[in-house]
N, C-alpha and C positions, 0 to 999 in steps of 0.2 A: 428339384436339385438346386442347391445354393449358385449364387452367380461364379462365384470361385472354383467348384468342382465343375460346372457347366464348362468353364472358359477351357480347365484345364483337359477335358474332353474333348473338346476341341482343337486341342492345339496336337494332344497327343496324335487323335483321328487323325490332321492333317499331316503331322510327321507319318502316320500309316501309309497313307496316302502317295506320297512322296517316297517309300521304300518301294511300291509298285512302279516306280515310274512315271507315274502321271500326277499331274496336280500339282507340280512341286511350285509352280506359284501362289495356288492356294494356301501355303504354308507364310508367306510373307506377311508382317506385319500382327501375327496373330501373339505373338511374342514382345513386342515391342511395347509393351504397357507402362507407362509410367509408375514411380514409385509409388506415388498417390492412390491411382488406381488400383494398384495390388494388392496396398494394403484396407483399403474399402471392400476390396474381395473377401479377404483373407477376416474381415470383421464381419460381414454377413454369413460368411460359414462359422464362424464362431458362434455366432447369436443362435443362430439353428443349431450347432452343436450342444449348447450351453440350453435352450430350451427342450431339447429331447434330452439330457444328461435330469435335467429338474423335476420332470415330467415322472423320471425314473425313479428319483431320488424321492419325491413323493408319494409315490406307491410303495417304496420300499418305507420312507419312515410311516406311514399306514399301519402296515403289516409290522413295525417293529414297537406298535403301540400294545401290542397284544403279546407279541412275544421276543423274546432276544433269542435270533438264532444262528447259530453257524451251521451255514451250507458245507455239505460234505463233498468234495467235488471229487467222485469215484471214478474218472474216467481223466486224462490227458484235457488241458484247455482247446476249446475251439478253434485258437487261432489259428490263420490261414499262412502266417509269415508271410503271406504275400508269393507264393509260389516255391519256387528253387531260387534263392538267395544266393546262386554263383553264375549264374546265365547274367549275360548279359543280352537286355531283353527290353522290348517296348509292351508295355502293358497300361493301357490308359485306365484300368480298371485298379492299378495297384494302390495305389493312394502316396503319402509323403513317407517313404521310407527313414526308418531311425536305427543305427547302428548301436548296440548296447556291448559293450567289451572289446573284444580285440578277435576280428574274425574277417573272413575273405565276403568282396561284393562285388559281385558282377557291373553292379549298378542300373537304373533304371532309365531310358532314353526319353526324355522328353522335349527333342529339337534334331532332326537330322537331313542333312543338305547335300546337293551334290552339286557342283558348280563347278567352272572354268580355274583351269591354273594359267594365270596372266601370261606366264611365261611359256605359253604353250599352244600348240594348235587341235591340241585333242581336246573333244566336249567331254564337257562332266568329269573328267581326270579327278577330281578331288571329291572327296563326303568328309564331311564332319561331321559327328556326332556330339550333342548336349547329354551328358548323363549325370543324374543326382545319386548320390552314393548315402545318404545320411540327412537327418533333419540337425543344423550345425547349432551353435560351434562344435566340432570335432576334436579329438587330439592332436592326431599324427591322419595323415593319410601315407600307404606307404609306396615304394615304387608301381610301376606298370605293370604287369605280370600279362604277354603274349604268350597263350599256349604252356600256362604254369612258370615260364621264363623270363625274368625282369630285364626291360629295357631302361638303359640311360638316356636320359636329355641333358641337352645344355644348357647353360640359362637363360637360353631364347625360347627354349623350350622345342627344340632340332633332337630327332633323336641320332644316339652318338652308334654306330656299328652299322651292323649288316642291316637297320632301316633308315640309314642317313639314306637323305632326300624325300622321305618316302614315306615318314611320320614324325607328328606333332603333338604336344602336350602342353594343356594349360588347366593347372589347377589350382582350387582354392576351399578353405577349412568351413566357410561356411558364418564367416562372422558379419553380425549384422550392424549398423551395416555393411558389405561387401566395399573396397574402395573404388573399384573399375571392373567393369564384365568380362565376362572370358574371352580370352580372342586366338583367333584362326591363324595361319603362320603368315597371312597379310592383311590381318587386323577383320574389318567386316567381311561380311560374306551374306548373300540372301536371306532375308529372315532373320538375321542376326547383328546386332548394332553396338556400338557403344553402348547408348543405354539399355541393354537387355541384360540389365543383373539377377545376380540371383542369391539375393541375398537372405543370411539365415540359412544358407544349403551348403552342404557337405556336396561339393559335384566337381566334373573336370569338364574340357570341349578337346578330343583326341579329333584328329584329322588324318586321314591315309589319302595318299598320293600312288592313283591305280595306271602304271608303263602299259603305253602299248601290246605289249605283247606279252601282258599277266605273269613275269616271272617274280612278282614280288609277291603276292598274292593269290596265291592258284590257285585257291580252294575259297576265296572268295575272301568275307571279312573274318579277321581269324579271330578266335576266343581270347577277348580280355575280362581283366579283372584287380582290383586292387585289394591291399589289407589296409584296415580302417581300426585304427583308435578312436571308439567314437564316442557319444557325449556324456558332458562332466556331471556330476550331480553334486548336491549337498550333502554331505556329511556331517550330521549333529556331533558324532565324535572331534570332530577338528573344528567344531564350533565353539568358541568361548562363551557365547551367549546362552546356551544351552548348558541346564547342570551336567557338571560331569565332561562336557567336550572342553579341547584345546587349540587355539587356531584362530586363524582369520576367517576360516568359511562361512557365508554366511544365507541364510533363507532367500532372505529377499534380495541377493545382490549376485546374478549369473557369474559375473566376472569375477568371483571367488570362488566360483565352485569347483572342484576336482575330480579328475577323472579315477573313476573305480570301476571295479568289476565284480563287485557285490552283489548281488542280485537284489539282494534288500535294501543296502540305499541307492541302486537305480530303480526298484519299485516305488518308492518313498516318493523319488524327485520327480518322477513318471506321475504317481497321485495327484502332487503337490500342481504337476501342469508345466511344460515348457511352454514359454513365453517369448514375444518377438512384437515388439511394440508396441506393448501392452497388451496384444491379441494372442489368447489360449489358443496355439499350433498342434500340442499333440499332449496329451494323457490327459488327468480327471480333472484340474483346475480347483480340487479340492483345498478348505483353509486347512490350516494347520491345526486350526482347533476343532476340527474332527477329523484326527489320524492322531492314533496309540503310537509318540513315536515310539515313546520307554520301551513299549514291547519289539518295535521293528528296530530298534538299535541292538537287544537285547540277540534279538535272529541274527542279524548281519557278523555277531561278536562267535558267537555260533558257529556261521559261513568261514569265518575269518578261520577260526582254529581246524577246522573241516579240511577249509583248502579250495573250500567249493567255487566257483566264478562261473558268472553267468557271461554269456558271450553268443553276438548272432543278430539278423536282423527283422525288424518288424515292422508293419506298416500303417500309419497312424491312423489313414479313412476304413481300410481294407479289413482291420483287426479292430474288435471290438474292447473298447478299453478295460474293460472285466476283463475280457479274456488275456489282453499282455501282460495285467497285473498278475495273471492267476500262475503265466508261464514263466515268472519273474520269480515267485514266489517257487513254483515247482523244482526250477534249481537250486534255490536256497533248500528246500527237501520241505518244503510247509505250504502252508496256502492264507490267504488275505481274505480275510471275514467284515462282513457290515454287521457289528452288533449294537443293537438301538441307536441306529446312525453313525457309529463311529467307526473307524475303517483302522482294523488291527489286526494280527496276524495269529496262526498257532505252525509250529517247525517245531522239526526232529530233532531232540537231544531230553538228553536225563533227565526228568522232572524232579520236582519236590514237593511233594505233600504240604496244600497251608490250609489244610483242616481236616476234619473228620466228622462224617454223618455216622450216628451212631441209631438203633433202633428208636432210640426214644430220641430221635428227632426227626421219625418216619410220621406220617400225618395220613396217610393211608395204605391201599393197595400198590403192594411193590411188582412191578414187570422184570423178573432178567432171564434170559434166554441162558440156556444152560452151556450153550456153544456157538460159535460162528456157524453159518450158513455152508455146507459141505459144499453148495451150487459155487458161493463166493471164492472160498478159499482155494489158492493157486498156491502150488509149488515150485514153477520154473517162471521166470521170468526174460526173455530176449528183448533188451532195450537198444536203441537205435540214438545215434549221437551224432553230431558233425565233429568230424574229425581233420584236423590239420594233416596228419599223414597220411590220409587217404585224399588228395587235392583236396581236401575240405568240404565234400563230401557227406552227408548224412545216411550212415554206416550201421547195421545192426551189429552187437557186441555178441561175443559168445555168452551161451544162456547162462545166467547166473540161477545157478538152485540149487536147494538145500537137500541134503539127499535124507536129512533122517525127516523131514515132511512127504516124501516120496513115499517113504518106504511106511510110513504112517497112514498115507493116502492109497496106499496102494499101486500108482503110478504116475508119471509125470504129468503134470495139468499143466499146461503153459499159458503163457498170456504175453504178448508182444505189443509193444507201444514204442512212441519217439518222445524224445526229450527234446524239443527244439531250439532251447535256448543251453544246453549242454555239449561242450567243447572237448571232455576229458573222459577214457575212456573209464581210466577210476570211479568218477564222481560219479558218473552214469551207473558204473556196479553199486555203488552203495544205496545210489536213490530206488534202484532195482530190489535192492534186501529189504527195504524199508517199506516200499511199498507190499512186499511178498508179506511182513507181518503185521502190519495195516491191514490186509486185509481177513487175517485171524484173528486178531481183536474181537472180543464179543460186543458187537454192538447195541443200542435200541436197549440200554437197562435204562429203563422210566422209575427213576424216585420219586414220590410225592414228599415235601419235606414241610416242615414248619415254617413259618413267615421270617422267621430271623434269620433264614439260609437265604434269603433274597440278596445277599452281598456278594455270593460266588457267580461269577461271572461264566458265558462262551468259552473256553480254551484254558479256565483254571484246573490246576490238578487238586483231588481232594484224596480223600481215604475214605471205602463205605466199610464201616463193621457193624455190619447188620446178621449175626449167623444165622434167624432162621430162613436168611435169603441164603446162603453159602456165600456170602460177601463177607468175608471175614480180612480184616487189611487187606482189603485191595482197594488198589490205586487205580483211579477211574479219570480220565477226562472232559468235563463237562461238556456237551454238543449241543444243546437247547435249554435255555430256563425260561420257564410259561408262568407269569405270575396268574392267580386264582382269586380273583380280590372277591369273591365269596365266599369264599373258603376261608379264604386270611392264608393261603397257600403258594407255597414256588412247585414246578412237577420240572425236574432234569431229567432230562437223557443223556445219557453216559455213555462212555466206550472206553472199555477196559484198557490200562496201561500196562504194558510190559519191561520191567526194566532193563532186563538182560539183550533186549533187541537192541540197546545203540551198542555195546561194546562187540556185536558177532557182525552188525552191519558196517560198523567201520576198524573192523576187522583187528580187533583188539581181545578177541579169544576165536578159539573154535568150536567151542556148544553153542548150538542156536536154541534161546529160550523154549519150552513143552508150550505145544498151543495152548492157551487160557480155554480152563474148564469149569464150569460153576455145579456139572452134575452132582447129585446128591449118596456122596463115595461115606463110608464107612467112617464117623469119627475118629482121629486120633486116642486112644487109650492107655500110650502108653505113659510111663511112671515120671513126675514131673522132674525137670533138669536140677542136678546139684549145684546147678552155676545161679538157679532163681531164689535159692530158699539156703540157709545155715542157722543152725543152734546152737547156745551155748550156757553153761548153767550159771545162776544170778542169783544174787541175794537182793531183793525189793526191800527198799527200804522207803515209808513215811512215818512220818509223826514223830521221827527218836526211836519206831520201830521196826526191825529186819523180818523179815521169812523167805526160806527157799522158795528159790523157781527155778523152771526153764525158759526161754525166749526164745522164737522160732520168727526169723526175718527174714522178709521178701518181696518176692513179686509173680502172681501167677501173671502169664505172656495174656495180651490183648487176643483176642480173638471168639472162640466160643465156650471158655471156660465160663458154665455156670455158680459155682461153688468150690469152696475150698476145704477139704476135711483135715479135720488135724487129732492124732492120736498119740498116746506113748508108753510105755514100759518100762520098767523094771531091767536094765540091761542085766543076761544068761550069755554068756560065751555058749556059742554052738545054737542057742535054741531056733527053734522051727519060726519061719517068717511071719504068718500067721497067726502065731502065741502069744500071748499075757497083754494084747492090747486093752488100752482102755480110752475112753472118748475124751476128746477135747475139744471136741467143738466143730460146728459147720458154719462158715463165715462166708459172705458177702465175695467175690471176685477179686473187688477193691483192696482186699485184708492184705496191709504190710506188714503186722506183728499180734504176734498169738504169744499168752503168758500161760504156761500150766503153774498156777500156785498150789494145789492141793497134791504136794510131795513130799517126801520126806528128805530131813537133809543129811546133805555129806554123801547122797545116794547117786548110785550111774543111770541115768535113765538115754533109753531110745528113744527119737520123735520118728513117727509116720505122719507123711501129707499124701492126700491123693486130690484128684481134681474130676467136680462132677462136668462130665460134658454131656448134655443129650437125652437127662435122665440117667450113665452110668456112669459108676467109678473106674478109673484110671485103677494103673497098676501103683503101690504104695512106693514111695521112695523114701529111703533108711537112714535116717542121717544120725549119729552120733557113736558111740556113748557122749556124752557130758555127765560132770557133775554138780549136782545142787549145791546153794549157798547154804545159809543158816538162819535158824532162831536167832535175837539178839536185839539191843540196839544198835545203831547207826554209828558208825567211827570211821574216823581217816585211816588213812595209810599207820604201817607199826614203825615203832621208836625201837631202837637199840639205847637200853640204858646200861647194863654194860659189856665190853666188849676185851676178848684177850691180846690184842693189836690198838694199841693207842692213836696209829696214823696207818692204815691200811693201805689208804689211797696216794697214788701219785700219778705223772702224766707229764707228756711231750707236747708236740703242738697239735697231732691228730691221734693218739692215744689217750685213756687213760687206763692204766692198771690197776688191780685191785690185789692186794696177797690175803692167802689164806687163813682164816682166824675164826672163832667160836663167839655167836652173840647173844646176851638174852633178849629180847623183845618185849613190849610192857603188856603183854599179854600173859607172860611167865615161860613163853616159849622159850629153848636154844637151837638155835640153830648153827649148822657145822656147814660154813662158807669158803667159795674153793675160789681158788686166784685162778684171776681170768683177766685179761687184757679186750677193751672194748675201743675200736678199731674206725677209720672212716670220718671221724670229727674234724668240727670247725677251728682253726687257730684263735686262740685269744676270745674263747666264746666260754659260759658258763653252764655248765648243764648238772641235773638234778641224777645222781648217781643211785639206783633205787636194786634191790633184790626183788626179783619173779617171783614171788609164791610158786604160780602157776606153771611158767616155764622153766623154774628152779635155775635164774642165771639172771645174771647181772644186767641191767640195761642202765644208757646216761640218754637223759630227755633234756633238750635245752629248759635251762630256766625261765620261769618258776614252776613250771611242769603242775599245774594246778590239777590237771584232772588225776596225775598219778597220786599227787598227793594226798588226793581226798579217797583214793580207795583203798580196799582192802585186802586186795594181790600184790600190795608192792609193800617191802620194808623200806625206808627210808635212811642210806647208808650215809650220805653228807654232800653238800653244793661242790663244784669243783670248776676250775676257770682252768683251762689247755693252756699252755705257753703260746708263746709268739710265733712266727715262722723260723725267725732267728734261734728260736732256744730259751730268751728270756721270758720272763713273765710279767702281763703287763702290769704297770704300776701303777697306785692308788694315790687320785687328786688330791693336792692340796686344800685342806678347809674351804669356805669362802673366812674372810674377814666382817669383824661382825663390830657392832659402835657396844657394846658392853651391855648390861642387862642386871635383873637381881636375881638373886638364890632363892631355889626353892628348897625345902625340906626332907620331900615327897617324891614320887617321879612313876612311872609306869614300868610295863615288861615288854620284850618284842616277843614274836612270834619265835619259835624254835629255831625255824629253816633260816630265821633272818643271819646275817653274815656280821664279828664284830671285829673291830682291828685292834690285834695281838702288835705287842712291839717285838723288836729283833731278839735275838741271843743275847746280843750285847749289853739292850737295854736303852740301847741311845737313838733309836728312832724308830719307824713304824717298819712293821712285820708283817706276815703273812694273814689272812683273813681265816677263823674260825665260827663255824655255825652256832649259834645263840645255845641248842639244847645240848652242845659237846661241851661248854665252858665251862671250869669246872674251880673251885675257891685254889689259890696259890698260882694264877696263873697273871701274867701280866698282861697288861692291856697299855695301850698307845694315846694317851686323854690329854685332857686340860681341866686343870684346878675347878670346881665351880665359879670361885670367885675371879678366876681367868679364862672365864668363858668370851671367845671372840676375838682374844687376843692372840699374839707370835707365839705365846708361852704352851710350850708342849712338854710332855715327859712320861715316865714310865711307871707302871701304878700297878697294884696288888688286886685280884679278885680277892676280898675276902667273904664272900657266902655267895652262891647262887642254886638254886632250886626250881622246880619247873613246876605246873599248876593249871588247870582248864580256867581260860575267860573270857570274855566277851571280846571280840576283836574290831580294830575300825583301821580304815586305808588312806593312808594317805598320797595325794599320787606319785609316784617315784619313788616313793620310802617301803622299807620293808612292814608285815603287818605288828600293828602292837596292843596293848589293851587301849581304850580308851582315854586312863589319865597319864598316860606312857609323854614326857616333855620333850620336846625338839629345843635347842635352839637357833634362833631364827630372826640373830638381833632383838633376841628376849627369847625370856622362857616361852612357849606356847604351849599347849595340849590337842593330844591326837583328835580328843574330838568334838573339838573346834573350830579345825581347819577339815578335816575329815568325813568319811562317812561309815554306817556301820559297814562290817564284814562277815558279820556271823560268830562263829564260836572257832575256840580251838585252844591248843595249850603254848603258854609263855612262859618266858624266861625269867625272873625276877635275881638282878643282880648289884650284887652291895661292893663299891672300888670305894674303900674305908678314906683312904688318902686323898683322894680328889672329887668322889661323888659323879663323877661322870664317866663314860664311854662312849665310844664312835661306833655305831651301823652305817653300815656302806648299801647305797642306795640303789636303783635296780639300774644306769647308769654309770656307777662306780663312786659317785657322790659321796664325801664322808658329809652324816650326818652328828655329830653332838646331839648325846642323848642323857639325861638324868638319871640316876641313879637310881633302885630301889632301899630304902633304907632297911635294915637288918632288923628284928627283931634280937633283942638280948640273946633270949636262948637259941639265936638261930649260928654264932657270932662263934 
């Protein structure tokens, strides 16, 4: 026995000693130690402390050389609390009590005296009593509580009421150091001095004053007890130095730390070590750089939104520091693991999946037990709690249990424990549910996996889809990883996750999850979901050439779908499910998209999927009719070249409308087009106004709607810009100003869709914007001279020839598309591709404005850009 716990043996003995009546001299002077002195005690039990902590610490990093494992700790922690935590009570065997949260303590006697009142002729009339309530600093300590009922003192510390005369109080929070020792209601008293501090202790010195003729006291010394706010910890969240925290608190500096009731970070600061003159007083003395805070901040965040508080007290020689960490952890609802020497945690709440062992990253013989342990599994739970409204008390709760496991089990199984460090009778029910589905969890599923699973740690959550395990997604949480460095192997033990356990355990539904089953049940066969898989008919097109298809896109679900069948038909109104299949093919799991090419076009076809699982096919699911595209080359969207409605289109700021009119298309089609109004648009935005083949109805796609363009469902009815919010319509920039340039001859074509600028009615200024392949010879346009190119000089000018033509196209950025020798200018002539890159193919505009040789495309924008003219051939004129 260390010199410090010897001493403190004896001093207790002798207060023993002295409550029998005899010996109370022996108790003189054994208290009276110098600060010096105590604190040389309090470093030899350190030392011994700190070489059995090492001792331990070493045999455990031994065994963690071999394996990383998390202890499953199946049963309530060991700790003793040090007895009944509301007695007030001598026990030399208790060790330094430490209050954690906000709860009732008896406190523990270690100094009790019976001596002369000066003022009096009766012997022994007075006892004082020394009692430490907590290892300090403390919060708050709160009144006196005689008999559950608080008494007042004065600030002599005289109590005020029906025990004036007749008791005494002096307390203090336990700071060290302390300023002055506790004292008596006339200062010393036997055994008790000035210098007898007690510093670093959460403790009071009460004194009762016993009348002749016992009417104050008749029953002897009555039941005290105080409420203790007790000590502060660090909080990484309120630490600035820590990522992610904010605050002054800080690790290494007690006098910033804060009082919580977290159970996780008063575990953390319990690890970490309370300190007192540099000498480790109570918990693990641990660095910081072996503690997962990330993960125990993570718990705490948990606790926090739970609601859960740890509260109650414990005793730092008496209780095994494992064990108050593990009862710390227990009301957080989790537990505190050593893996490969580092001290981090796993607690109750929704996991998330960060990865996935799939077969082929199985490296041997798979272990899973098809069910939980019938011996294990419990259905009723009766948990015991210290309760404020029971005096504080430690209280069994009514049984919490599930009654469809009853009725599953056959009958009630119960299982009763305490929660010691639990205050609340809620938090007690829910740690009670949680524990009830913990212990259904199937445990002991041993994976052997491949070496590059050596990254998944003790307490990560994974997903095994292994089916011929019946592990098919499920969610498992790691409990041992064994590296095999013979094998080049990792082997986990897992234990199955339930998700639906946190929202019935904290009472956020009323189904309690079906117990996890891994038996070997009947594969699913039925017909795969319309929500994984849609069809639709296509025209493939490479090279410049088309052919019908169908296209079937998806996703068979993860699990034990071995293959994918894909078949189809001939769509028959009425015919039998079974009939006019034909094959298309047995694909891989993986298969996102299946093409049937060998169809005919313009035709209805059915697609059937089925899914092998197990060796058999699923029930077929029906998806269509669709129809095939076609033979053919490759081409954009259709042109209306011409139409019985000259301006169809018009528009508000969130309409545009379309009236009824007859078009041909340059396919040689007509088509008979019905006014529709297209509803829901953006103010002052432009969008591509296109007819549905398909859905036989107008749609507008903001511009430049490139993919409608390029296909072969949409005809291409003309660009359109919404008004304003106000009504008007917005208006086209002025030029830029340019330093002048030379004329060219020549000039290029734009693209159809590109937009050019028409002048007004009048004639006297710029007008509304018309699409490149609707312009048409006699129509005026808004330019400048060529040889007034760049200058103020604008006016109104004559199309006279324009015609349209397939050609090479290239882009420039902002500008609409054009041929290649298509001129900008640009404080000089340029060409497209020049400045440019290619685009690919399509059809242009080639346009001759006789009188001035140029016109304006408006830029994507609204840019006007000065554009060169196409010159006319004679006979085109």
């Amino acid at each position: 026995m260390s010199r410090s716990f010897r001493t403190a043996a004896l001093i207790i003995g002798a207060a023993a000693l002295i409550a029998t009546g005899v010996g109370a001299a022996a108790g003189a002077g054994l208290i009276g130690a110098s600060a010096g002195s105590a604190a040389a005690a309090a470093g030899a039990a350190t030392s011994a402390s700190i070489a059995a902590t090492a001792a331990t610490v070493a045999s455990a990093a031994s065994a963690a050389g071999a394996a990383l494992s998390l202890a499953a700790v199946a049963t309530a922690p060991k700790g003793t609390v040090g007895g009944n935590a509301t007695k007030f009570k001598i026990d030399k065997e208790a060790g330094i009590p430490i209050v954690f949260g906000r709860t009732y303590a008896g406190g523990n006697v270690i100094h009790r005296q019976y001596y002369d009142d000066p003022g009096s002729r009766m012997r022994n009339q007075r006892e004082s009593w020394v009692t430490v309530l907590s290892l300090g600093p403390v919060k708050s300590i709160g009144p006196l509580l005689i008999d559950k009922a608080p008494v007042s003192f004065n600030a002599l510390g005289a109590a005020i009421g029906s025990y004036a005369g007749n008791m005494w109080l002096d307390t203090q929070l336990g700071a060290c150091p302390e300023a002055r020792a506790l004292q008596g209601p006339n200062g010393d008293f036997p055994g008790w001095y000035s210098t007898s501090k007690l510093s670093g202790l959460a403790a009071d010195l009460w004194t009762l004053d016993f009348d002749s003729k016992g009417k104050k006291f008749p029953n002897g010394v009555p039941e005290r007890g105080r409420i203790v706010e007790g000590v502060f910890a660090w909080d990484p969240r309120l630490d600035s130095t820590y990522p992610g925290g904010s605050g002054s608190c800080r690790r290494d500096d007690p006098a910033t730390h804060v009082y919580s009731e977290c159970p996780w970070i008063i575990g953390l600061t319990f690890a970490l070590g309370y300190f007192q003159n540099g000498y480790l007083m109570a918990g693990g003395g641990t660095k910081v750089s072996g503690i997962d805070v990330a993960t125990i901040v993570a718990a705490a965040n948990v606790c926090d939104a739970n609601g859960w508080k740890a509260g109650g007290q414990v005793y730092a020689s008496a209780d095994n520091s494992w064990d108050i960490l593990q009862m710390l952890a227990q009301a957080g609802g989790g537990e505190f693991l050593n893996v490969g020497g580092m001290l981090t945690c796993t607690y109750s709440a929704p996991r998330v999946s960060i990865g996935t062992i799939t077969s082929a990253d199985v490296a041997g013989t798979i272990d899973a037990p098809s069910a939980s342990s019938r011996r294990k599994r419990r259905n009723t739970f009766i948990p015991s709690v210290r309760l404020e409204s029971h005096n504080w008390e430690v209280a069994p709760l009514d049984a919490v249990k599930i009654d469809e496991y009853i009725a599953a089990d056959g009958a009630p199984r119960p299982k009763a424990d305490v929660f010691p460090l639990v205050q609340n009778a809620t938090h007690g029910a829910q740690l009670a549910l949680y524990w009830l589905f913990d212990q259904r969890e199937i445990d002991g599923i041993v994976i052997p996996a491949k070496i590059y699973a050596c990254g998944y740690r003790p307490g990560d959550c994974i997903t095994l889809d292994i089916p011929e395990a019946n592990l098919i997604d499920r969610d498992v949480v790691i409990r041992t990883g064994e590296l095999d460095m013979a094998s080049m192997g990792v082997t986990f033990t897992c234990r199955t996750e339930t998700a639906g356990k946190h929202a019935y355990a904290l009472s956020q539904t009323g189904n309690p999850p079906p117990t996890p089953d891994l038996s070997n049940a009947t594969p699913d066969l039925s017909a795969p979901s319309t929500a994984d898989w849609s069809v639709a008919g296509a025209t493939l097109a490479n090279n410049g050439v088309s052919i019908p298809a169908i296209v079937a896109t998806g996703e068979a679900p993860r699990g034990n779908v071995e293959a994918v069948l894909f078949e189809a038909r001939v769509y028959v109104a009425g015919q039998d499910a079974d009939a006019g299949w034909f094959g298309g093919g047995l694909e891989g799991p993986a298969v996102r998209r299946k093409e049937f090419t060998g169809v005919t076009p313009g035709t209805q076809y059915e697609v059937g999927i089925r899914y092998r699982v197990r060796g058999l096919a699923s029930d077929r699911l029906i998806l269509g009719p669709v129809t095939t595209g076609s033979f053919g080359t490759a081409r954009a969207a259709y042109l209306i070249i011409r139409q019985t409605v000259a301006y169809p289109v018009n528009s508000d700021d969130t309409t545009i409308s379309i009236q009824a009119f007859d078009a041909t298309i340059d396919d040689g089609r007509t088509l008979n087009l019905p006014a529709q109004t297209i509803g829901g648009l953006t103010p002052a935005s432009t969008y591509m106004v296109l007819w549905d083949l398909q859905a036989e109805q107008f749609v507008a796609v903001s511009s430049p709607a490139l993919t409608e363009a390029g296909s072969t469902r949409y005809v291409i009815i003309r660009e359109w810009t919404t008004a304003n919010a106000d009504g008007t319509f917005p208006s086209t920039p002025t030029p830029p100003a340019g330093d002048g340039g030379g004329g060219y001859g020549g000039g290029g074509c734009p693209i159809i869709t590109a937009r050019i600028l028409l002048a007004n009615a009048t004639r006297t200024g710029p007008g509304s914007t018309i699409e490149a392949g609707r312009i048409e010879a006699g129509m005026w346009v808004w330019a400048q001279r060529e040889a007034e190119a760049g200058s103020a000089a604008w006016g109104a000018y004559q199309v006279t020839m324009a015609r349209t033509f397939p050609s090479p196209l290239c882009a420039v950025a902002g500008r609409p598309l054009t041929s290649p020798s298509h001129l900008w200018w640009d404080r000089g002539w340029v060409r497209s591709e020049t400045i440019g890159q290619p685009a690919g193919d399509g059809k242009v505009v080639a346009l001759t404005v006789a009188a001035a040789a140029t016109y304006v495309l408006i830029g994507d924008d609204g840019h006007w850009w000065l554009s060169h003219n196409k010159r006319a051939d004679a006979n085109e004129l």
